[in-house]
C-alpha positions as CSV (number, residue, x, y, z in Angstrom):
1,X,98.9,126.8,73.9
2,X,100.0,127.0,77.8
3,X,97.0,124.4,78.7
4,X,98.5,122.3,76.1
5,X,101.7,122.3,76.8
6,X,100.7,121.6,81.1
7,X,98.3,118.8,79.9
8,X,101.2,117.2,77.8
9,X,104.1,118.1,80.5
10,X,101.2,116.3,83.2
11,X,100.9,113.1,80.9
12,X,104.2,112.8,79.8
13,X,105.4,113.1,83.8
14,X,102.8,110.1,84.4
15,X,104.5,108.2,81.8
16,X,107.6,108.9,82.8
17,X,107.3,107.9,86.6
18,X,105.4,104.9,85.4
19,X,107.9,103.5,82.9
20,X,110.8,104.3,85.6
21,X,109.1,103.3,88.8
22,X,107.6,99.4,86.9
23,X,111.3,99.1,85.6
24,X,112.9,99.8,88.9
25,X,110.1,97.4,90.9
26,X,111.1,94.8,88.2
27,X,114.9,95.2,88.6
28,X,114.5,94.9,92.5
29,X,112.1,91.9,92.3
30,X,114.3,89.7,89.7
31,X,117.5,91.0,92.3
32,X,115.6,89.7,94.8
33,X,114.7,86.3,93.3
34,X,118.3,85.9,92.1
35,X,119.3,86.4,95.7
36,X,117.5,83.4,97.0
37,X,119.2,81.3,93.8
38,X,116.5,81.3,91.2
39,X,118.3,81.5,87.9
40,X,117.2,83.7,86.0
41,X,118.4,85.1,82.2
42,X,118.9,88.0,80.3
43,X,116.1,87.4,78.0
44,X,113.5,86.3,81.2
45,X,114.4,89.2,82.9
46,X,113.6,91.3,80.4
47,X,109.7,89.5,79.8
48,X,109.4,90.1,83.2
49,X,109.9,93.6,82.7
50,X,107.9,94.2,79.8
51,X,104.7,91.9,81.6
52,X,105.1,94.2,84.4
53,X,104.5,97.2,82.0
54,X,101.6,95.9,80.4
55,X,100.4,94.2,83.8
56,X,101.2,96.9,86.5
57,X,101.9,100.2,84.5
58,X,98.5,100.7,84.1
59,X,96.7,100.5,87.3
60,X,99.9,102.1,88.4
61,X,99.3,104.9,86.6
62,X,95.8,105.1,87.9
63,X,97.6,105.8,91.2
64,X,100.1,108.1,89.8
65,X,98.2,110.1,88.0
66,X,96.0,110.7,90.8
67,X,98.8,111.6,93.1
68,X,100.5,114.2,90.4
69,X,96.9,115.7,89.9
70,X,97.4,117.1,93.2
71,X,101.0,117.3,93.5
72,X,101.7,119.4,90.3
73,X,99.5,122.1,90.9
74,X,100.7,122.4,95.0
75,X,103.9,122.7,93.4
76,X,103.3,125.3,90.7
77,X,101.0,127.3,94.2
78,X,104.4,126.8,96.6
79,X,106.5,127.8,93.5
80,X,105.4,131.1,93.3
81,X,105.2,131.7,97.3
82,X,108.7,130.2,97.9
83,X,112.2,131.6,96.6
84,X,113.7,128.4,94.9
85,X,114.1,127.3,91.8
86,X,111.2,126.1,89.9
87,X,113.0,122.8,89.1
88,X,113.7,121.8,93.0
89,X,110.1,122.9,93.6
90,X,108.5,120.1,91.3
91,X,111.3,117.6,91.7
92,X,110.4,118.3,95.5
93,X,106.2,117.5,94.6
94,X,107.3,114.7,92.8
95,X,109.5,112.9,95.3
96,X,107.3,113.7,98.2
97,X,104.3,112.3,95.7
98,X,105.8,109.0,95.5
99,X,106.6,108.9,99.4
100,X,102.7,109.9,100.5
101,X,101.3,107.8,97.6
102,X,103.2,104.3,98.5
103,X,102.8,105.2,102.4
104,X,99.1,105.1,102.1
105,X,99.0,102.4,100.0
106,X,100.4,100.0,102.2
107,X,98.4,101.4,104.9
108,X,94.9,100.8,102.3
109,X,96.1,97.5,102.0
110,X,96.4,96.1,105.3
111,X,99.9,96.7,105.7
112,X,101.1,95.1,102.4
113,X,103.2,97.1,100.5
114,X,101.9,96.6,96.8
115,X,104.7,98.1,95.1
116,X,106.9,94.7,95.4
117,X,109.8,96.3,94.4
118,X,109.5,99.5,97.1
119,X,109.0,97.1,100.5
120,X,112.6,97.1,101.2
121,X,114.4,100.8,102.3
122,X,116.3,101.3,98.3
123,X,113.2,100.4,96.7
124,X,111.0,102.7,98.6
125,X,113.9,105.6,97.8
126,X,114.2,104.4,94.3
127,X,110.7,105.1,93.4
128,X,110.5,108.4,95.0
129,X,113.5,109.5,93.1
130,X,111.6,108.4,89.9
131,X,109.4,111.0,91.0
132,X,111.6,113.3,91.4
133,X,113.1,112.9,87.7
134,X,109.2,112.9,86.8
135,X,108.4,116.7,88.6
136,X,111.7,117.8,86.7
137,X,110.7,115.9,83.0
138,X,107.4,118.3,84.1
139,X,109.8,121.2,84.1
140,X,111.5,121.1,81.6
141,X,108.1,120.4,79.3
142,X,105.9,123.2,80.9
143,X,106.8,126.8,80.8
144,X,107.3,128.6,84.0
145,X,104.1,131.2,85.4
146,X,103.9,134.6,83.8
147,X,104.0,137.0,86.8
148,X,101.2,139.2,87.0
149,X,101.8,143.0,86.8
150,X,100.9,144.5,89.4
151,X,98.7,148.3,88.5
């Protein structure tokens, strides 16, 4: 039952980051193209959103998923060598996920971020605090490490 609930805390975490980190790249995109006068509505706004899931949430969440493969488990290893709490520790993994992962993305791509929404400073932030939230959704899903008894 434990795998289970891991696998299912992992996938949901994925989902999570990927539905808040295409939402938040949309939302600085269309603030973006507003800013140099395109008008742009309620209703387009939101089809842009909901292309950008369809379009990017996937092979975003290629990425993701990749980076909270390694990031999760690291976390749940510091987690029981560090004395915090188990919440900071995975919305720690989670955050510093999202920094590493869009770094060396823009470095893979010849200095192009992308992420559209993450070149500027708020963007970048904004999806690492989506990973953040993600590491703790990942928390609260997954129970905390039995300690072993030691004989």
């Amino acid at each position: 039952m434990t795998i289970i609930r891991l696998i299912l805390g992992y996938l949901a975490a994925v989902l999570i980051m990927v539905a808040l980190g295409v939402i938040a790249q949309s939302l600085f995109v269309l603030s973006g193209l507003k800013a140099v006068g395109a008008a742009i509505g309620l209703m387009e706004g939101v089809a842009m959103i909901v292309d950008d899931l369809m379009g990017l949430g996937p092979n975003y969440a290629i990425f993701i998923a990749l980076g909270f493969a390694i990031a999760l488990p690291v976390a749940a290893l510091a987690g029981r060598l560090l004395p915090a709490p188990r919440a900071l520790v995975f919305a720690a993994a989670g955050l510093v996920c999202m920094l590493v992962m869009l770094t060396l993305m823009k470095e893979v791509f010849f200095g192009v971020q992308i992420i559209a929404g993450a070149r500027s400073l708020p963007g970048f932030w904004t999806q690492a605090i989506a990973g953040a939230l993600a590491g703790l959704a990942f928390t609260a899903l997954t129970p905390p490490a039995r300690r072993r008894k030691s004989t």
